[in-house]
C-alpha positions as CSV (number, residue, x, y, z in Angstrom):
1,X,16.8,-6.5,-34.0
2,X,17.3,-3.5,-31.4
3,X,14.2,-2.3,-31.5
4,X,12.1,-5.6,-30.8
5,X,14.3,-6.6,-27.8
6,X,13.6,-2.6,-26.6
7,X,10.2,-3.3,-26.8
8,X,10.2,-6.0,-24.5
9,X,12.3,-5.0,-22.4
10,X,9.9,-1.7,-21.9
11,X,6.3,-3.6,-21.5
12,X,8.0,-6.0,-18.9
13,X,8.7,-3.3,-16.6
14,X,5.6,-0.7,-17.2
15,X,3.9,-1.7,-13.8
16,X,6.8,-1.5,-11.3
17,X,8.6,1.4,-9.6
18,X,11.6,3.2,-10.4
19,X,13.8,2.9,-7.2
20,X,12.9,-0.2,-5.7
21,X,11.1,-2.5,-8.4
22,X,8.0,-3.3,-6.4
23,X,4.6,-3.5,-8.1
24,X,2.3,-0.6,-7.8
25,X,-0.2,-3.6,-7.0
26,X,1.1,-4.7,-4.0
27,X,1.4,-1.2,-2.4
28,X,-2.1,-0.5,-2.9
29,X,-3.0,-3.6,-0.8
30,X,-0.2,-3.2,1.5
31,X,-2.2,0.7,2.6
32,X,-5.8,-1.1,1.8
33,X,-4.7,-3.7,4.6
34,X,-2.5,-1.1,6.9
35,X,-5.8,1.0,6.8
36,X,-8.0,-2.3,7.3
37,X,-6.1,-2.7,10.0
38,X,-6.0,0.3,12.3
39,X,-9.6,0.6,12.1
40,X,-10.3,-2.7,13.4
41,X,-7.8,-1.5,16.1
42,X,-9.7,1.6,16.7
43,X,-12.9,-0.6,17.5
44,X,-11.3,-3.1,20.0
45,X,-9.1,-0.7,21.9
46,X,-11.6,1.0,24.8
47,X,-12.6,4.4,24.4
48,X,-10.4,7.0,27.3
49,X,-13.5,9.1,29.4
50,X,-13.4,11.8,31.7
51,X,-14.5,11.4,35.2
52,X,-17.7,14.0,35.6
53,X,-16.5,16.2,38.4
54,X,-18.5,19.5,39.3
């Protein structure tokens, strides 16, 4: 009886973290998107250039 209810309890929470619950999952997107998204920044901001003084 103990053991089967162990068992469950273990494979529904193999895929979250310890300290706040969240999947693993979801923070891989959340950086994949965070990344997506400052390079798409780093495209439409314009690009800072010296004047050429002698």
């Amino acid at each position: 009886m103990y053991q089967q209810a162990g068992t469950a309890a273990a494979a529904g929470t193999t895929g979250t973290l310890a300290a706040t619950g969240m999947s693993v999952i979801w923070i891989v997107i959340a950086g994949f998107a965070l990344i997506a998204g400052a390079a798409a920044l780093m495209r439409i901001v314009p690009r800072f250039t010296r004047p050429d003084t002698p």
